[in-house]
Each structure stands twice: as C-alpha cells, then as structure tokens.
C-alpha positions in Angstrom: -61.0 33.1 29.0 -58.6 31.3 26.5 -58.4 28.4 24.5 -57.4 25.7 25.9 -54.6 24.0 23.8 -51.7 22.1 24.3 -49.0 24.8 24.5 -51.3 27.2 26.6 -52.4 23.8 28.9 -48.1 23.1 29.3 -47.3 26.1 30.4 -49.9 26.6 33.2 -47.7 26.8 36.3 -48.9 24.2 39.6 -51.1 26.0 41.7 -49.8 27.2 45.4 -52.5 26.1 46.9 -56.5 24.6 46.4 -57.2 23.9 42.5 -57.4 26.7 39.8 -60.2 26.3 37.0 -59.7 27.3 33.3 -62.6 27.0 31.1 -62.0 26.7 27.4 -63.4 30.1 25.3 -64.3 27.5 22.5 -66.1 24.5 24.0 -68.4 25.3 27.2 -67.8 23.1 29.9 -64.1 22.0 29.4 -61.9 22.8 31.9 -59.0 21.6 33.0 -58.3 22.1 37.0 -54.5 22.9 38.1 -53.6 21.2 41.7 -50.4 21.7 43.2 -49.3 18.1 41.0 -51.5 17.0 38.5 -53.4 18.8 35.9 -57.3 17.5 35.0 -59.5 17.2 32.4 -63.3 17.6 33.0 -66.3 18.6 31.3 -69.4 19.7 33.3 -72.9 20.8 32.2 -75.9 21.5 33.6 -78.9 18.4 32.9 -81.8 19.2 34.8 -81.3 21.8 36.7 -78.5 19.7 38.4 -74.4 20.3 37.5 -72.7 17.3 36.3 -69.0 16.9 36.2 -67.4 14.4 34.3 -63.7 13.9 34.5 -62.2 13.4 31.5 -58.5 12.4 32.9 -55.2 13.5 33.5 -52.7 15.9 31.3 -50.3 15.1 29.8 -51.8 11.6 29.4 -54.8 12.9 28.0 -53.6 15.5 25.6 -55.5 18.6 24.8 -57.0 17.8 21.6 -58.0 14.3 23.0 -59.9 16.1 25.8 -61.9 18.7 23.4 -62.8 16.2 21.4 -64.2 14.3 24.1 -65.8 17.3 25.7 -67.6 17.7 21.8 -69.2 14.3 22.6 -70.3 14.3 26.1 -72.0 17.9 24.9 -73.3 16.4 21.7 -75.0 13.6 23.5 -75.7 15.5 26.4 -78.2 17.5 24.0 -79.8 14.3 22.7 -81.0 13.4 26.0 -78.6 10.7 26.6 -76.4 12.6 29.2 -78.5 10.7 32.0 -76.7 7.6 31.1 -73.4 9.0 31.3 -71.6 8.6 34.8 -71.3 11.5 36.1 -68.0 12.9 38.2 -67.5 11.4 41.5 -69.4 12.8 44.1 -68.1 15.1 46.8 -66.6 14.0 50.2 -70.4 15.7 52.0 -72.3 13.4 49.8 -70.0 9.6 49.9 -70.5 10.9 54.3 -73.6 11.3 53.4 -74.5 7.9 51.6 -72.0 5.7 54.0 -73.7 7.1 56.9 -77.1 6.4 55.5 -76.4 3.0 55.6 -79.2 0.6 57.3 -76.1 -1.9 58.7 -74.3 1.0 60.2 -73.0 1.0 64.1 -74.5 4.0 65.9 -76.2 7.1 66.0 -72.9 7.7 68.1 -70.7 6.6 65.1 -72.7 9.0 62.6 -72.5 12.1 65.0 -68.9 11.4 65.5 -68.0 11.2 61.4 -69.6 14.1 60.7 -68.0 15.5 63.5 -64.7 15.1 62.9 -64.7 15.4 58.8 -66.4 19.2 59.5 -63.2 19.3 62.2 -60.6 18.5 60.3 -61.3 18.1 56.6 -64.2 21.2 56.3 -62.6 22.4 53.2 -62.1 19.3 52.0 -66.0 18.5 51.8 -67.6 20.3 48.3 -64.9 18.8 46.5 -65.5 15.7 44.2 -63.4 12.5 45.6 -61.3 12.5 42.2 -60.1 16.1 43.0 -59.1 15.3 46.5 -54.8 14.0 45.7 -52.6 11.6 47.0 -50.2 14.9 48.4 -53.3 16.6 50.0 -54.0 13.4 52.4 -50.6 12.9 52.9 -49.8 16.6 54.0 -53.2 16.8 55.6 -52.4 13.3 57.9 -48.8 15.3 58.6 -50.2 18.5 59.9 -52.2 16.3 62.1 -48.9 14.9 63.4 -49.5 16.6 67.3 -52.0 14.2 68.4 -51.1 11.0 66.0 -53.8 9.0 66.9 -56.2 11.6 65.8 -54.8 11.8 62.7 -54.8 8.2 61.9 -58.4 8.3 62.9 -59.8 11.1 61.1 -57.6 9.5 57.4 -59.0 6.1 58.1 -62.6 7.6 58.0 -61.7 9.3 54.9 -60.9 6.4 53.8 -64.0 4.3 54.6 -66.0 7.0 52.9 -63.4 6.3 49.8 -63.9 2.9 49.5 -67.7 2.6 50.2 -68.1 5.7 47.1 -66.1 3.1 45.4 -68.5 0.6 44.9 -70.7 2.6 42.8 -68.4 5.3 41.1 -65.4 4.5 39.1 -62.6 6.0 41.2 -59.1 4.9 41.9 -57.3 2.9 45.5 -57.6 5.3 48.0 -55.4 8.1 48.1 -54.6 7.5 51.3 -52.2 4.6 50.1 -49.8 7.5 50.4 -50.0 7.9 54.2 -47.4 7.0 56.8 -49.4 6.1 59.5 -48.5 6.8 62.8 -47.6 4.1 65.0 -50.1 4.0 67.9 -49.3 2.2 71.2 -52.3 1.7 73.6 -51.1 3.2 77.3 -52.4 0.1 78.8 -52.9 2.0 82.1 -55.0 0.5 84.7 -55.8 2.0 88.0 -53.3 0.3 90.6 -54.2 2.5 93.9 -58.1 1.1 94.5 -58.6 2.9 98.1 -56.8 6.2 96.3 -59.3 5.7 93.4 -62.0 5.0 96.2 -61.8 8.9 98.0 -61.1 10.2 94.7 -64.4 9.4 93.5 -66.1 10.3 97.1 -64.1 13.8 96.5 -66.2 14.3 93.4 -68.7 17.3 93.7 -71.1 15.9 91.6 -73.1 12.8 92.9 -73.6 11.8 89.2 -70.6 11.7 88.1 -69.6 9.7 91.0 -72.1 7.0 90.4 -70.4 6.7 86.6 -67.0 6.0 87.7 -68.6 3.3 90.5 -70.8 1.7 87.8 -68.1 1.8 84.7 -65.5 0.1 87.2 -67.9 -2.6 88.7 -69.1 -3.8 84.6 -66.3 -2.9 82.8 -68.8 -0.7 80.2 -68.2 1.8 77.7 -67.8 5.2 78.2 -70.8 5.9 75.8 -72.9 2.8 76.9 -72.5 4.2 80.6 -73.9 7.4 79.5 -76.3 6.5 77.0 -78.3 4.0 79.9 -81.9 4.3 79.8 -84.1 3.1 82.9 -86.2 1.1 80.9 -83.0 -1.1 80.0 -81.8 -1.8 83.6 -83.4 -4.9 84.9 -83.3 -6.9 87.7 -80.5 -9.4 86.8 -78.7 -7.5 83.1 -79.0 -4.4 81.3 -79.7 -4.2 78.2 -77.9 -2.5 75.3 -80.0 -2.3 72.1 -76.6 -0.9 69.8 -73.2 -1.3 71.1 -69.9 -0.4 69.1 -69.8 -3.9 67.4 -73.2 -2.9 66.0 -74.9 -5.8 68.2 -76.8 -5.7 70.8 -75.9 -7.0 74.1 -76.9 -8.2 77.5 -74.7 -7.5 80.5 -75.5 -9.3 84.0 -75.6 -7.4 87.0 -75.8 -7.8 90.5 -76.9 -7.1 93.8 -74.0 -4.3 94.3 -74.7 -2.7 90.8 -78.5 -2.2 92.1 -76.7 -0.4 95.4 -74.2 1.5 92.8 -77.5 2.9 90.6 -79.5 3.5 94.1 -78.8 7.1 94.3 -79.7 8.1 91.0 -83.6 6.6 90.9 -85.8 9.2 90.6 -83.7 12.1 89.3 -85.0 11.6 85.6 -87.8 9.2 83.9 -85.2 8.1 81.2 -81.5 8.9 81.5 -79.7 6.7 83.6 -76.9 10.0 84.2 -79.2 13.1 83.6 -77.9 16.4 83.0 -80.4 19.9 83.1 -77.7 21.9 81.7 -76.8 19.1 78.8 -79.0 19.2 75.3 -79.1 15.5 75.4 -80.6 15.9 78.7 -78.0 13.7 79.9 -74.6 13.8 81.2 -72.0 13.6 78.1 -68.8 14.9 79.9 -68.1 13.4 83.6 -65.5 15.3 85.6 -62.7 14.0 85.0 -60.3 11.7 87.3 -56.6 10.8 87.2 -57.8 7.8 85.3 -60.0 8.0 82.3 -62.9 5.8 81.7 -60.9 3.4 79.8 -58.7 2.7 82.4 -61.7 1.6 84.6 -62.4 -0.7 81.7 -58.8 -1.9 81.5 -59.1 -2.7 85.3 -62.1 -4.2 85.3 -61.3 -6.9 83.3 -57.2 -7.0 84.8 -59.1 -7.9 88.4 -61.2 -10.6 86.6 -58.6 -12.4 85.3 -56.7 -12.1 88.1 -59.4 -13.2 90.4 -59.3 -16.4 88.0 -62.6 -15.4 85.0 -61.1 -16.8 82.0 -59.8 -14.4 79.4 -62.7 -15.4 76.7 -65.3 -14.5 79.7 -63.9 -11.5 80.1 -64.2 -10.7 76.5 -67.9 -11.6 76.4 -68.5 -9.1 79.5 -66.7 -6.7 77.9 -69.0 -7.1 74.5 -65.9 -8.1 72.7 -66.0 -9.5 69.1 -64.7 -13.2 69.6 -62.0 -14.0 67.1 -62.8 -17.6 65.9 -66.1 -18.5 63.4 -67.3 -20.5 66.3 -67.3 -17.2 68.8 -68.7 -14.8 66.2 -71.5 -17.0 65.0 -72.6 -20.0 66.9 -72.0 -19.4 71.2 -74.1 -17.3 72.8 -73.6 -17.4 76.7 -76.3 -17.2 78.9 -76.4 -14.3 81.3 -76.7 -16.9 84.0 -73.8 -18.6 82.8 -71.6 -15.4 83.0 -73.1 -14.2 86.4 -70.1 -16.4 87.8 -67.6 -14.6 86.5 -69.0 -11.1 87.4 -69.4 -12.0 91.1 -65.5 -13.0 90.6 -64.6 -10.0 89.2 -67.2 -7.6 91.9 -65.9 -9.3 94.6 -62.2 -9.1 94.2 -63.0 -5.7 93.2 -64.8 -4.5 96.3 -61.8 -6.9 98.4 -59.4 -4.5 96.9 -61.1 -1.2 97.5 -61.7 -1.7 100.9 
C-alpha cells in the first residue's frame, strides 16, 4: 500500500472498468478512487460501528497534499467525537431508492414495486455505490446500451434521476449526471383498435373466461391496465367504482352502468376479493392477461376516440379517463359529479356496443 503523493496520484493510469481504491500507507482512511475519467479524494472511517465516507473532491483540483491534510482533520476531529456533525458521503443509489420510495406522498405500491424493479434490472451493479461515485460517462454509456428498446431506457435514467434529485435535498451533491444523456425520442403509436366485430370474436376466441371479461371491461371504461386488475369487489358499486390510488396519486370515482354490471356478471362468485382472480398467480389475482393484437392501451386509446366521436367533449373524456386537467381551475377547484359524467359514458357505451355489433 503506498503513499499517496502527487507524482504516485499523476501517474495512476484510468481504470478499464468499475473504480479502483488506493489507500494511503501514511494516513488511514484516505483514498483516492480511479474511474475510467476522474480521479477522487475521500476519507472514510468507521464512527459507531457504521462506515462513513466523506469525499474530499476531485484530482487534480484538489492536489494531494491538500487532500492529506484534510484527511488529518476529518480524523483528528473524528477522534474528538465531533465526526457526527460532519456530513457524511453521499448515500448509495439502494439507500436515496430507499428513502424516495418511503415517501408518505408517493403514487403506488405499484410505483414502488416497479422502481425497485427495474433499478435491480438494469442498474444492479450500480446500487452499493455512493451517488457521488456514479459519473456523468457511466449514465451516459449505461442509457446507450439501453439503446434496443429506447423507451425503456429513457424510463429506467429518468428514475435514476428522480432518486438524484430527491437525495439532493438533503446531501450536498451536484445536477444530475444524467444532464449528459441524449434521450431518446419517443413517439406514442397512437394505435386504436379500428375492426370492433374483429376485436369482438377475438375476445370470444379467448380460452380464459377471465381474461375475456378484462378486455370487455377495460374497453367499455377506458381503465388502466393496473386499475383493471387491481379491482376489488368491495369497490364496485351500483352506479361507480372506486379507486382508492390511481397513477396521479388521487383517488378516483368512475361511473358505470347497466352494461358494465352484465360485463362483471360472469366473474361474481369466483373470489371474495379480486375482481380478476388468479389460483396460479402470488397476488392471487390475474397480473398477465393473454394477450390480443391490441394491447390494453389501445382499448384505452379507443375508448376515449369513440367518445369523442360520439360527441363527449374532450375535457369529459379526460375526467373519465382520471386525467390530470391542465389549467389551476381543473386541478384544484372542479370536481364533476359522477351523475354529471354518466352522460357521457352512456355516449361513449353506446356508440361502442353500435359499433361492435
């Protein structure tokens, strides 16, 4: 283990890959961590029977006398107790999830399974390393390996970069290195499904009665693939069903009618609480339908085409669809009754059913 000085420090080579520690013979707990761009400065110790990392900063700007003689005081003061008032390192990617998702205001237990999810996907080695240590070049070549399924990719760095800015607030650490990102351009496929009576004996062709049921009742409300299959009995009621969380983070109230009831008929009795059970799923519901020439978007997508084309203004549609109004006034202060919107579902139901037939 060597000293660390400046002629040994400016001659490390970059590392190929992943960040190589070298801890100083003279001073315990300086090291200085060689990426594939950047050489840093950190000093780490162990208070409490918990390791604390402090970076120090960057080489060249901090030079290596600069850093062992800040190393000497963070140690010296570290000894006198006073280490606890020191920020400590940033923390790793697990624990900024960890503290974003524990969040009282957030969306969904939906939203947390599907962070975690996708960070121990696609940025598993990524997650015992502090934020600080995690470069500009690594997101960047990280979002470009990605580059087969662009959306994806985009999704996966913008979560990263929630986590970022949320650890932000309490740690000092820098814009998000994702400010070095390209991101892909994403265009929505805007399909719909045209062919209703094609639709109509696809469905009926469907082995599993279930699963025909969901593509009925997501095409006749226009719902969420998740609020579909997350319906509980005890929130379907005579005239709405009730969502307690939705993916706006509200809940929401969505009237129904006499042909939902006749949709839902089939499935009363299979299971006290799932709407769309499932023996063979965990969850004890159904989490992957069969799947159709159309995906449970595109019911969505025609859902609310046919209401607007059966005349249902396009602001109604948006509140049947749970959408987000955009004006202050939307967001805040209207709050349509279900019997006000039970119009505009019988429009959209009827020209529906017109067209199916």
């Amino acid at each position: 283990m060597p000293k660390l000085t400046e002629t040994y420090v400016r001659k490390l080579p970059a590392a190929k890959s992943g960040a190589q520690k070298h801890w100083d013979s003279e001073i315990k707990g300086l090291a200085l961590f060689v990426g594939k761009r950047s050489k840093t400065w950190y000093f780490q110790k162990d208070v409490g029977g918990r390791t604390q990392r402090i970076m120090i900063g960057r080489y060249p700007i901090i030079t290596a006398e600069t850093a062992r003689q800040t190393a000497m005081g963070y140690a010296l003061e570290m000894s006198r107790g006073a280490g606890k008032q020191i920020q400590i390192g940033a923390p790793t990617l697990e624990a900024a999830m960890e503290s974003y998702l524990a969040r009282p205001k957030l969306r969904s237990e939906t939203h947390r399974v599907g962070m975690r999810q996708q960070f121990d996907k696609h940025l598993k080695d990524w997650l015992r390393l502090p934020l600080d240590e995690i470069t500009k070049s690594m997101v960047a070549d990280r979002h470009r390996s990605m580059a087969k399924t662009p959306s994806g990719a985009n999704h996966v760095l913008k979560y990263f970069r929630t986590v970022w800015n949320h650890a932000r607030r309490t740690y000092d650490l820098p814009e998000s290195p994702t400010m070095a990102i390209e991101w892909y351009e994403e265009k929505p496929s805007g399909a719909i499904i045209e062919d209703l009576p094609r639709w109509r004996r696809a469905v009926d062709d469907l082995y599993n009665p279930i699963h025909q049921v969901f593509y009925e009742l997501i095409l006749f409300t226009g719902l969420r693939k998740t609020e579909a299959l997350t319906l509980e009995w005890k929130n379907v009621h005579d005239g709405h069903l009730h969502f307690p969380i939705t993916k706006n983070g509200r809940s929401f109230d969505l009237p129904i009618l006499q042909i939902h009831h006749e949709i839902l008929a089939p499935l009363r009795g299979l299971d006290r609480k799932w709407v769309f059970p499932s023996p063979k799923s965990s969850k004890g519901r159904l989490t992957s339908p069969e799947r159709l020439e159309w995906s449970p978007h595109a019911h969505r997508r025609t859902f609310a085409t046919v209401a607007m084309e059966a005349g249902v203004l396009e602001e109604v549609v948006g509140r049947l669809l749970n959408h987000t109004p955009l004006s202050i006034t939307g967001q805040r202060y209207t709050r349509p009754s279900l019997d006000a919107l039970r119009p505009a579902m019988e429009m959209a139901c009827g020209e529906l059913s017109r067209r199916i037939a």
